[in-house]
C-alpha positions in Angstrom: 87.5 120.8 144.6 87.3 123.9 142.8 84.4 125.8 142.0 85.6 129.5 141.0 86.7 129.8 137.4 90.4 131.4 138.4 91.0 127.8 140.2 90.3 125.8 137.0 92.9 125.2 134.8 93.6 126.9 131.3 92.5 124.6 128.4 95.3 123.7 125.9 95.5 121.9 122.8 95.7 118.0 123.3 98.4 116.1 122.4 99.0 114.1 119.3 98.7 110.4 120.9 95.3 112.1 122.1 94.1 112.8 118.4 95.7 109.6 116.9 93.7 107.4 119.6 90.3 109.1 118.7 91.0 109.3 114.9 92.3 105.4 115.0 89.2 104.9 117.3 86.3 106.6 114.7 87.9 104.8 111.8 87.5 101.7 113.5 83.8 102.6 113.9 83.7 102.9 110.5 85.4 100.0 109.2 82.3 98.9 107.3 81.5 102.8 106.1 82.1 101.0 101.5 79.6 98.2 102.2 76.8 100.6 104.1 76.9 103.9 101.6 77.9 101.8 98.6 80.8 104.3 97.8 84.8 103.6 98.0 85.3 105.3 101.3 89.1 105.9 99.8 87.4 108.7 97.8 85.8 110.8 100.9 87.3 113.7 101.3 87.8 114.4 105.4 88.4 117.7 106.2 91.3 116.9 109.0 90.7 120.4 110.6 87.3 119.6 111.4 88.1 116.3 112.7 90.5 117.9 114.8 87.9 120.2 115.9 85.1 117.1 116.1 88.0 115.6 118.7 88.6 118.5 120.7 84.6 119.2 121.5 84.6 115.8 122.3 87.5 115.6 124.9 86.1 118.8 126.2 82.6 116.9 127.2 84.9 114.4 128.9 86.2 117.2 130.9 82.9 118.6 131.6 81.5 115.5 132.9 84.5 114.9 135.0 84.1 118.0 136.6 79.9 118.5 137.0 79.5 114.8 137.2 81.8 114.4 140.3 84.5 112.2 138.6 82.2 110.1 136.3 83.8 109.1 133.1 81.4 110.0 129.8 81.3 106.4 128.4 81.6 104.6 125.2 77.8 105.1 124.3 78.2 108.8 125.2 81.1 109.2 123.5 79.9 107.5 120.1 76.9 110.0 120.2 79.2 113.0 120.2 80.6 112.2 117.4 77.3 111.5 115.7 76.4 114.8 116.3 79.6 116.4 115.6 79.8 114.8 112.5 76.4 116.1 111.5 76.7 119.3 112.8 80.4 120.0 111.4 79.8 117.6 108.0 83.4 117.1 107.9 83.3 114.8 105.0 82.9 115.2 101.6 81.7 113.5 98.2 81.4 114.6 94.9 78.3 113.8 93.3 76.4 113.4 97.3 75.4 116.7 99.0 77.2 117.0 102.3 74.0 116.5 104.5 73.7 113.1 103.4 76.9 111.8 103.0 77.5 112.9 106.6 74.3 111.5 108.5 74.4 108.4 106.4 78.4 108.4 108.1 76.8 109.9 111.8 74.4 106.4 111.0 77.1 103.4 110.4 79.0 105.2 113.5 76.0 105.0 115.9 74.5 101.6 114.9 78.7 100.4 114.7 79.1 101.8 118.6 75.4 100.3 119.3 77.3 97.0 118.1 80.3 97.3 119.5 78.9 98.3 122.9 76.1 95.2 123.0 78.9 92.5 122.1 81.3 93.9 124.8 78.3 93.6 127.5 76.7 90.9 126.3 73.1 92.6 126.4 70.9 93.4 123.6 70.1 95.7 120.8 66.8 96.3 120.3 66.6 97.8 117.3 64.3 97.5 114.1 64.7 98.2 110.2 61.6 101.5 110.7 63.9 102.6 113.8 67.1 103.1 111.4 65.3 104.9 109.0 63.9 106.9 111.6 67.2 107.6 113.2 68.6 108.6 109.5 65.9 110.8 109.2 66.3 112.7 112.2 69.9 113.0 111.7 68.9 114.6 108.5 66.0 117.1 109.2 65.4 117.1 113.0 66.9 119.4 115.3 69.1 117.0 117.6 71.0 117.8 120.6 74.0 116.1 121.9 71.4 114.6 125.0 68.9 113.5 122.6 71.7 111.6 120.8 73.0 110.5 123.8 69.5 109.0 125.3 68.9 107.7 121.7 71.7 105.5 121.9 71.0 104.5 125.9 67.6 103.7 125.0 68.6 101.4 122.3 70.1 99.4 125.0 67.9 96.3 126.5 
């Protein structure tokens, strides 16, 4: 095990079956993105750079937990709140006529509630979730001040 920084390795760039996996895996997250915003999601603009950059911070925290975490993997519910908050933070999509801030938590919204979905149906366990608590979420996406924990114990919590 290493635990000096001249034994860890170098970060590189990852490779492109890396990016096309997570890209292929966020779109599928938000296969419903028309019917939730009302809007033709074929006129969004993504800024591919950022979503690059969303994917990287994201593989990163994989690392991290990998290595302070003693081998645990970061999980799908993990993993579906870092790109919440990415998305949020980075507001890598675009809409004319919607201001940026809420195009993109109304986006970091359908992702989160879509993972929430995905992740109850694979386990077969519950979502305990309410109309007020989606607004609530929405709102704090929008004006509140979250980190990538608070995301990240949002979404755990949500989880009977």
């Amino acid at each position: 095990m290493a635990n000096k920084v001249e034994e860890f390795p170098i970060f590189t760039s990852f490779d492109k079956t890396t990016i096309q996996d997570m890209l292929a895996k966020m779109a599928s997250y938000l296969h419903n993105i028309s019917d939730i915003i009302k809007i033709d999601h074929k006129k969004i603009y993504t800024s591919m750079d950022t979503m690059y950059e969303i994917i990287e911070r994201i593989e990163k925290r994989r690392i991290y937990f990998h290595i302070y975490y003693s081998g645990c993997k970061m999980g799908e519910l993990n993993e579906g709140a870092l790109m919440c908050f990415w998305i949020i933070k980075l507001t890598s999509f675009n809409f004319d006529g919607i201001p940026n801030n809420i195009l993109n938590a109304k986006i970091a919204l359908c992702l989160f509630l879509n993972v929430l979905h995905y992740y109850t149906q694979k386990e077969n366990i519950k979502l305990n979730i309410t109309e007020k608590m989606v607004n609530d979420i929405y709102y704090a996406f929008r004006f509140r001040d979250l980190s990538k924990e608070a995301i990240m114990l949002l979404a755990k919590s949500l989880i009977n």
